[in-house]
C-alpha positions as CSV (number, residue, x, y, z in Angstrom):
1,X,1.2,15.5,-30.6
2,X,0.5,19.0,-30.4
3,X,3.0,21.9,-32.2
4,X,6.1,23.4,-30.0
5,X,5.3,26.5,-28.7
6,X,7.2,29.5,-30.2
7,X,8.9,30.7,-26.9
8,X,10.3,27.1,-26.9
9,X,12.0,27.0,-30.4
10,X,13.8,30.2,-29.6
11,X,15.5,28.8,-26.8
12,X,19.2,28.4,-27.2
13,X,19.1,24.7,-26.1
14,X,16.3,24.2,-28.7
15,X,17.4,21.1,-30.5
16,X,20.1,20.1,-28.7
17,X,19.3,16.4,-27.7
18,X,18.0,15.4,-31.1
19,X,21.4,13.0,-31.3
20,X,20.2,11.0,-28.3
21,X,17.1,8.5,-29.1
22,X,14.2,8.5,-27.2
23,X,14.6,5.2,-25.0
24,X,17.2,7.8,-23.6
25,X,16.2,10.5,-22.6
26,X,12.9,8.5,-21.2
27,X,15.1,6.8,-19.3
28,X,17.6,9.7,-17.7
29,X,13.9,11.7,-16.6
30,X,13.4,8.3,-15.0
31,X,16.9,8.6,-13.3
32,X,15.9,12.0,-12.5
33,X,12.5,11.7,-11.1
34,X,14.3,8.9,-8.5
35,X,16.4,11.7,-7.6
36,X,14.0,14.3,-7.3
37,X,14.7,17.0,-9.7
38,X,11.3,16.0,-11.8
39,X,8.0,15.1,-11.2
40,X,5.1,13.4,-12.7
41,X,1.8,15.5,-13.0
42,X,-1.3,13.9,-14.2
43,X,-2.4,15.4,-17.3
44,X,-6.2,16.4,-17.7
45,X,-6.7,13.3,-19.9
46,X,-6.0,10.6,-17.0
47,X,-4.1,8.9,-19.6
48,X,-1.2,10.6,-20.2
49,X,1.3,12.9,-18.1
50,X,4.1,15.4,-17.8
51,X,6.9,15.9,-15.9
52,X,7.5,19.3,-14.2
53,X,10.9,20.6,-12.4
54,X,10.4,20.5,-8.6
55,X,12.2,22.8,-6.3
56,X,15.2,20.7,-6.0
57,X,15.1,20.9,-9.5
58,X,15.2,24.4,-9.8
59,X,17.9,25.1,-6.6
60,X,20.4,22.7,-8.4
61,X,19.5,24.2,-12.2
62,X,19.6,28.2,-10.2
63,X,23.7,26.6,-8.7
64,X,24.4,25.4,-12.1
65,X,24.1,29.1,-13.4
66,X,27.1,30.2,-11.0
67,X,29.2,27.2,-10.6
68,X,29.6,23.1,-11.8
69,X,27.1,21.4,-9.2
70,X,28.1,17.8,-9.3
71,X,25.0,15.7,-10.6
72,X,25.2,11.6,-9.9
73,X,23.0,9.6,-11.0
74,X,22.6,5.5,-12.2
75,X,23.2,4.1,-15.0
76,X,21.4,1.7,-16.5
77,X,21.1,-0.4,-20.0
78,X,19.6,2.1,-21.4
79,X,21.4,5.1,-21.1
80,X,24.9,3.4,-21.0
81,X,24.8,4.2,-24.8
82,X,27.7,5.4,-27.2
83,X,27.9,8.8,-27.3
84,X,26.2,9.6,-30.4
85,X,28.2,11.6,-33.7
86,X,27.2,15.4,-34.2
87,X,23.9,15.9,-36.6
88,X,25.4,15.9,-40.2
89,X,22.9,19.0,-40.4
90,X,25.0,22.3,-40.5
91,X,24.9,24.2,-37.3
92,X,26.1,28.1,-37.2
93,X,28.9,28.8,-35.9
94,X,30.9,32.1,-34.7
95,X,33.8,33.7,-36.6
96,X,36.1,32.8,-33.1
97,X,35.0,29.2,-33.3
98,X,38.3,27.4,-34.8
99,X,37.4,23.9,-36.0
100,X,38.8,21.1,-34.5
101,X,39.3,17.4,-35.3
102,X,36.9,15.3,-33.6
103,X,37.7,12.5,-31.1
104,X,36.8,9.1,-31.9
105,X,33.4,8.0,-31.0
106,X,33.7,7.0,-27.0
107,X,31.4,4.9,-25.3
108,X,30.1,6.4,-22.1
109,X,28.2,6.0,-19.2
110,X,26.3,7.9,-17.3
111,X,28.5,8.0,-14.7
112,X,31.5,9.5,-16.8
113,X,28.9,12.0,-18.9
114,X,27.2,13.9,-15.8
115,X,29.6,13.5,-12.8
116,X,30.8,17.1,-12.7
117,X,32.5,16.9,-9.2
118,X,35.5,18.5,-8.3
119,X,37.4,17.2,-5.4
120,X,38.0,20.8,-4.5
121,X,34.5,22.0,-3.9
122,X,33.5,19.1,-2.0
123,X,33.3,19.2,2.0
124,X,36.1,17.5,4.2
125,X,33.5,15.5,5.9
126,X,31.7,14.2,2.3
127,X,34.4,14.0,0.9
128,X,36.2,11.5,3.4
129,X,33.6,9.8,3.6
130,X,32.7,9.3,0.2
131,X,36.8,8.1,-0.2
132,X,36.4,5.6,3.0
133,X,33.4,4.1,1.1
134,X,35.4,3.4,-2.1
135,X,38.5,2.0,-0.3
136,X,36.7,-0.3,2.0
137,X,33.6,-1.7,0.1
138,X,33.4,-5.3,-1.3
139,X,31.0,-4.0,-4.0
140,X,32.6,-2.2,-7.0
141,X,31.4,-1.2,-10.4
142,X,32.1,-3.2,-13.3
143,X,34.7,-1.5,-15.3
144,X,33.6,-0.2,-18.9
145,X,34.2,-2.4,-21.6
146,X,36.1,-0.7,-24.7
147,X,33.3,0.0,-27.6
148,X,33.6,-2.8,-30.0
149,X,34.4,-1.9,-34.0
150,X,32.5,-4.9,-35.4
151,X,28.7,-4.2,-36.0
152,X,26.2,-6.1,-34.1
153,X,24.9,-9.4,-35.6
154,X,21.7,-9.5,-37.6
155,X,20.4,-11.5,-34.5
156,X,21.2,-8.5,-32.3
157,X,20.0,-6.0,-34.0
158,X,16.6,-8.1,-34.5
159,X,16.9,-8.1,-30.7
160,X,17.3,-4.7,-30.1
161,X,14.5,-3.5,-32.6
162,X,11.9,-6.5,-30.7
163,X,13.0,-4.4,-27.4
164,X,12.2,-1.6,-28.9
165,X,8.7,-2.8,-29.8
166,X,8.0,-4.3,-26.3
167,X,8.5,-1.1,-24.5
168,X,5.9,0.4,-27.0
169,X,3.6,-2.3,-25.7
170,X,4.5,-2.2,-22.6
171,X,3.5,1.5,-22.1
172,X,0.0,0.5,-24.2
173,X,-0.6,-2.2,-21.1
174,X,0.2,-0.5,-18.2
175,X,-1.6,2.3,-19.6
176,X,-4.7,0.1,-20.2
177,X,-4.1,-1.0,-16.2
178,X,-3.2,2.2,-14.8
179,X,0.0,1.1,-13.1
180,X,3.5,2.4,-13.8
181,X,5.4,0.5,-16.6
182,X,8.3,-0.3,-14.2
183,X,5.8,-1.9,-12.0
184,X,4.6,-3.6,-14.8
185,X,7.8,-5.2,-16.2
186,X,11.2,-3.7,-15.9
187,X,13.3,-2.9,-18.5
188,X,16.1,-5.7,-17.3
189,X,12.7,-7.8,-17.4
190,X,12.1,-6.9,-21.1
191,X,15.3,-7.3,-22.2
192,X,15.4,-11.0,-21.4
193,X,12.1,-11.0,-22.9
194,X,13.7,-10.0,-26.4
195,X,16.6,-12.5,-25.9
196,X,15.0,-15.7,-24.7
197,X,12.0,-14.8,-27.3
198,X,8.9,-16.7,-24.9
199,X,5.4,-17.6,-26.5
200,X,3.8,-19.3,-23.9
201,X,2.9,-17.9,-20.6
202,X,4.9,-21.0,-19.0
203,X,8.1,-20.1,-20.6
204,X,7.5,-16.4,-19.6
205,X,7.2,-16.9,-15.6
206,X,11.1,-18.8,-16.4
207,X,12.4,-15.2,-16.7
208,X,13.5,-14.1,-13.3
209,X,11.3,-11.6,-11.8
210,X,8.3,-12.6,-13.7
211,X,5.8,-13.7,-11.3
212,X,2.6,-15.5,-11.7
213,X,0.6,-12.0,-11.6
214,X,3.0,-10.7,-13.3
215,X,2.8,-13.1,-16.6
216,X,-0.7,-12.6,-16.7
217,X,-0.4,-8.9,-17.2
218,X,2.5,-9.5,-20.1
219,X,0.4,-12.3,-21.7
220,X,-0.3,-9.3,-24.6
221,X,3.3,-9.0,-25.2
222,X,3.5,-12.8,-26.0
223,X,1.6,-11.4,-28.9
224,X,4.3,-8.8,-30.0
225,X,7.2,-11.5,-29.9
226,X,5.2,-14.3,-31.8
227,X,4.6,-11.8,-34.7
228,X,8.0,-10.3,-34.6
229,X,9.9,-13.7,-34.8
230,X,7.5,-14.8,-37.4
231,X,8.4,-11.8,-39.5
232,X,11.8,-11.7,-39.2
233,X,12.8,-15.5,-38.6
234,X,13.9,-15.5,-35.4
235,X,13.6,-18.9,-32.8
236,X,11.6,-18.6,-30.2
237,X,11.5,-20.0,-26.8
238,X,15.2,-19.8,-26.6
239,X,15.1,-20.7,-22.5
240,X,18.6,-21.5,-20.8
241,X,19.1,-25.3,-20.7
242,X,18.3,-27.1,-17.2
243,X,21.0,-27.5,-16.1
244,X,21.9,-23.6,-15.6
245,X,18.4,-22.6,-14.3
246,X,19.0,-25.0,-11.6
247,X,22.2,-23.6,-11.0
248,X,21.1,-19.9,-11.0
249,X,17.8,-21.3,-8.5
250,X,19.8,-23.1,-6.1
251,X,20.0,-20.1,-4.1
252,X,17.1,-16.9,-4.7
253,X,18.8,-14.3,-1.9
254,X,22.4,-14.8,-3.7
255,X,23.5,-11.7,-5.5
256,X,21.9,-11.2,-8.7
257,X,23.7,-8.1,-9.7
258,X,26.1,-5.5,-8.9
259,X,25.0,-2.1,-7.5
260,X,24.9,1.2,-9.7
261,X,27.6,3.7,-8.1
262,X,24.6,5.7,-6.1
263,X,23.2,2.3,-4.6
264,X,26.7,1.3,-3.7
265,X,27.6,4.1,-1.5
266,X,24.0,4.3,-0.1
267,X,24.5,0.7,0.6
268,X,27.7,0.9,2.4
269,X,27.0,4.1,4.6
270,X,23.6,2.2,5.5
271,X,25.0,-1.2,5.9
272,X,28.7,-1.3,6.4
273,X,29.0,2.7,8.2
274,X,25.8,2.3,10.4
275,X,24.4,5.4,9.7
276,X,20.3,6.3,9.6
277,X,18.7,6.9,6.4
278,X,18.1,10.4,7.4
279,X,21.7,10.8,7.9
280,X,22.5,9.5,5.1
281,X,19.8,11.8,3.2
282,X,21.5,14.7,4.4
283,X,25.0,14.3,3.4
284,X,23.8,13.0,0.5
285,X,21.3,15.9,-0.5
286,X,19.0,12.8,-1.6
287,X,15.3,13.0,-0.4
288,X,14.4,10.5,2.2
289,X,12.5,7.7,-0.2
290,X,15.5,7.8,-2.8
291,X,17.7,6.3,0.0
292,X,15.0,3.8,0.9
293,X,14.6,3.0,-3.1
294,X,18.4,2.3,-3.0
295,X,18.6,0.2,-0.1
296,X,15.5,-1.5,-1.9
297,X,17.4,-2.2,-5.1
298,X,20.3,-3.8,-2.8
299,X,17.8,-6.2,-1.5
300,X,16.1,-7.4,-4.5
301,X,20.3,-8.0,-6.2
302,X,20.3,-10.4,-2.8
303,X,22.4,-8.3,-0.4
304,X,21.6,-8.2,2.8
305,X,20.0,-5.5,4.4
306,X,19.3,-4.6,8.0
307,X,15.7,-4.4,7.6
308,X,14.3,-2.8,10.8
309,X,17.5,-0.1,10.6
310,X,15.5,0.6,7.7
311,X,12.5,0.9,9.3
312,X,10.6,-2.7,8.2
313,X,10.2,-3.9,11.8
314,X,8.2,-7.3,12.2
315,X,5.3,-4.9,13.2
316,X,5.6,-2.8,10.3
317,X,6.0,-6.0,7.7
318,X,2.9,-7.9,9.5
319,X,1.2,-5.3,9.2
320,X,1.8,-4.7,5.3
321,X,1.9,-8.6,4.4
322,X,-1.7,-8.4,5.9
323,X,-2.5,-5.9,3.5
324,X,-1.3,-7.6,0.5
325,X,-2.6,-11.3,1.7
326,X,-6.2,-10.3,2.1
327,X,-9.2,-9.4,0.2
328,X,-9.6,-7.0,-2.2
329,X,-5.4,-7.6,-3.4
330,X,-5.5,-11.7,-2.2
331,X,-1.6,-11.5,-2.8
332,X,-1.7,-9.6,-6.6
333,X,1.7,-7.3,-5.8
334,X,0.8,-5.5,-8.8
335,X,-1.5,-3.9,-7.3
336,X,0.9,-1.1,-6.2
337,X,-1.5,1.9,-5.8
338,X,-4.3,-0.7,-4.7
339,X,-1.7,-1.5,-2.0
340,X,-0.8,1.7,-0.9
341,X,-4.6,3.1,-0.2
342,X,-4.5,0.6,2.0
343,X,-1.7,0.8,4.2
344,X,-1.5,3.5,6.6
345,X,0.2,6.6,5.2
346,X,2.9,6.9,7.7
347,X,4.6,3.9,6.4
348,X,6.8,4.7,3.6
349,X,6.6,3.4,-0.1
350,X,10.1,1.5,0.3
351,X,8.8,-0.1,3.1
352,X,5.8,-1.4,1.1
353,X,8.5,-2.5,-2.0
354,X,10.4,-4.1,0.4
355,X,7.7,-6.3,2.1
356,X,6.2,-7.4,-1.6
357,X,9.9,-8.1,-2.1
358,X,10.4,-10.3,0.5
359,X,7.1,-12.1,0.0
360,X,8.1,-12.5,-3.7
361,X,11.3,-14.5,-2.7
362,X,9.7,-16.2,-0.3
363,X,7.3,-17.6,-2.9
364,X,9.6,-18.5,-5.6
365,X,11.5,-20.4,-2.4
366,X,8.8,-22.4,-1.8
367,X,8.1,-23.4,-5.7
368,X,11.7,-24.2,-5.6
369,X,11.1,-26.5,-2.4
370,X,8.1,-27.9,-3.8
371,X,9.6,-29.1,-7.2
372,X,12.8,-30.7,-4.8
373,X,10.1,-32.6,-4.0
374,X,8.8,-33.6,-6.7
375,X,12.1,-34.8,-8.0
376,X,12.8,-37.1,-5.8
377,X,9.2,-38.5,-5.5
378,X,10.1,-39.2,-8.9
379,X,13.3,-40.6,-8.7
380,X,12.1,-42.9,-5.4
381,X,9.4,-44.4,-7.6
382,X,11.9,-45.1,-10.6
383,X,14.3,-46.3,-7.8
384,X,11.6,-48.7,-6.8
385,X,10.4,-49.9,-10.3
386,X,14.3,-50.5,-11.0
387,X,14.1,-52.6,-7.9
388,X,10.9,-54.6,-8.3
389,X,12.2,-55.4,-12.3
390,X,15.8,-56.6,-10.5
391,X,13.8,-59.1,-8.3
392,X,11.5,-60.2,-11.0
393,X,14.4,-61.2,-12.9
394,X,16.1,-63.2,-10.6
């Protein structure tokens, strides 16, 4: 890492975020690349790269200097965090500055910590409709739980710190592949990972969303966990019993999850209101391919979605399914830049995500089918020993 400029560590903000850990703030430029605000820029290198403001970015930073802008944006595992104590470090202060007692330590999310909106500034028409969406949707978020005073077991803590170490190595191996880590293996992905603790590459494709491509690209991480365990003492292979994977397979299009506040109203304006992603896009200042990425995310959590609304039309999906089926990708959906060369460019990324999607459930619907099957192939020739052992008998 090279040293800070000097113009940098003059800036007032300079040191600011150093309470926050790095799985953080990695995560909320994530958030804020989905938005649009930032943007990734190859660096000269190949291998590494930067994120630079873009001119959304800069309008909404250039509002923020004259008003409170309201700034929305998901949540997720990893930024849901406690809000972090003040830096024991001493900090200088102004002789106007009266000290106050602090507030106990409040867990936040993201949600509660950026959301700057005043019901005052906001149109008639947004505003309405932004209320008719919360009265009249089916799909809420779960309330905040209360932070909890115990501390974390040793097992959870070993969990966390193994997480910790698979994004590391997760970064190394799509780095090494030249894909983006969240195409890779999400972080939801990596945290069942550090909980269910898988060795083999069999036990790895039981962790939903882990394809057969995909557990071929994570076989290196299988590594990570082995030596990890070994260290520490932690069981491995810790895969739900039977009885509750069959339960949670019976049905791959149910609903998986519940949708972050940003999805949810993109949902319901899309699905529920009727309204065209552009429309939507424009009373929601959101760039076109956030909207699609939202409607996305509400069809890989199993809701449903009208698809050619959103511009997949049999045509389109054909077309793309094509793409993915044949030589050179002959049906690898990690192949996402691969992939996109290859469709036409008119068609949007969303569109591409939601066809790998649907092919992906598709799939893991026929396994399922498949292994029905097999059951009861099984059970008709136990059935039938059972049978011929009865007659002998008699």
């Amino acid at each position: 890492s090279q040293r800070l400029p000097n113009r940098f560590r003059k800036h007032p903000l300079f040191g600011s975020g150093k309470d926050w850990p790095e799985n953080w703030w990695k995560s909320l430029c994530q958030q804020l690349m989905m938005e649009g605000f930032l943007r990734e820029v190859s660096a000269p290198q190949k291998f590494a790269t930067t994120c630079v403001l873009t001119q959304k970015g800069r309008n909404w930073l250039k509002t923020a200097s004259t008003s409170e802008p309201s700034l929305l944006l998901q949540s997720n595992e990893d930024l849901n965090l406690q809000q972090p104590p003040r830096s024991s470090r001493p900090t200088p202060r102004s002789p106007e500055v009266k000290t106050t007692t602090q507030s106990p330590v409040k867990q936040m999310s993201l949600y509660e910590m950026f959301s700057c909106e005043k019901k005052e500034k906001m149109s008639p028409r947004s505003s309405k409709m932004l209320t008719s969406v919360a009265e009249h949707s089916p799909v809420k978020p779960s309330p905040l739980k209360a932070p909890e005073a115990a501390v974390p077991s040793r097992e959870q803590e070993l969990e966390a710190a193994l997480y910790g170490k698979l994004l590391t190595a997760r970064q190394k191996v799509a780095t090494e592949k030249e894909v983006p880590p969240a195409v890779l293996a999400t972080n939801k992905i990596l945290v069942e990972m550090a909980r269910q603790r898988p060795t083999t590459v069999e036990n790895l494709k039981k962790i939903d969303g882990v394809s057969e491509a995909k557990s071929t690209l994570l076989a290196p991480l299988l590594a990570e966990i082995k030596d990890f365990c070994q260290a520490h003492g932690l069981k491995t292979d810790t895969i739900p019993t039977s009885g509750a994977k069959d339960q949670k397979e019976a049905s791959p299009w149910r609903c998986r999850r519940a949708l972050s506040p940003s999805e949810h109203v993109t949902y319901v304006l899309f699905q529920e209101k009727n309204l065209s992603l552009r429309t939507i896009s424009e009373t929601r200042s959101l760039p076109l391919s956030v909207v699609g990425t939202h409607l996305l995310q509400a069809l890989k959590a199993g809701y449903p979605v009208h698809l050619e609304r959103a511009g997949l039309t049999p045509q389109v999906q054909q077309l793309v399914a094509g793409v993915i089926r044949n030589p050179p990708i002959n049906s690898d959906t990690t192949k996402i830049q691969a992939i996109r060369k290859l469709v036409p460019a008119n068609i949007e990324q969303y569109l591409i995500m939601m066809t790998i999607a649907l092919l992906e459930k598709e799939d893991r619907r026929k396994s399922q089918d498949g292994s029905s099957v097999r059951r009861m192939l099984v059970l008709s020739d136990g059935q039938q020993e059972k049978t011929g052992a009865e007659q002998a008998r008699r």
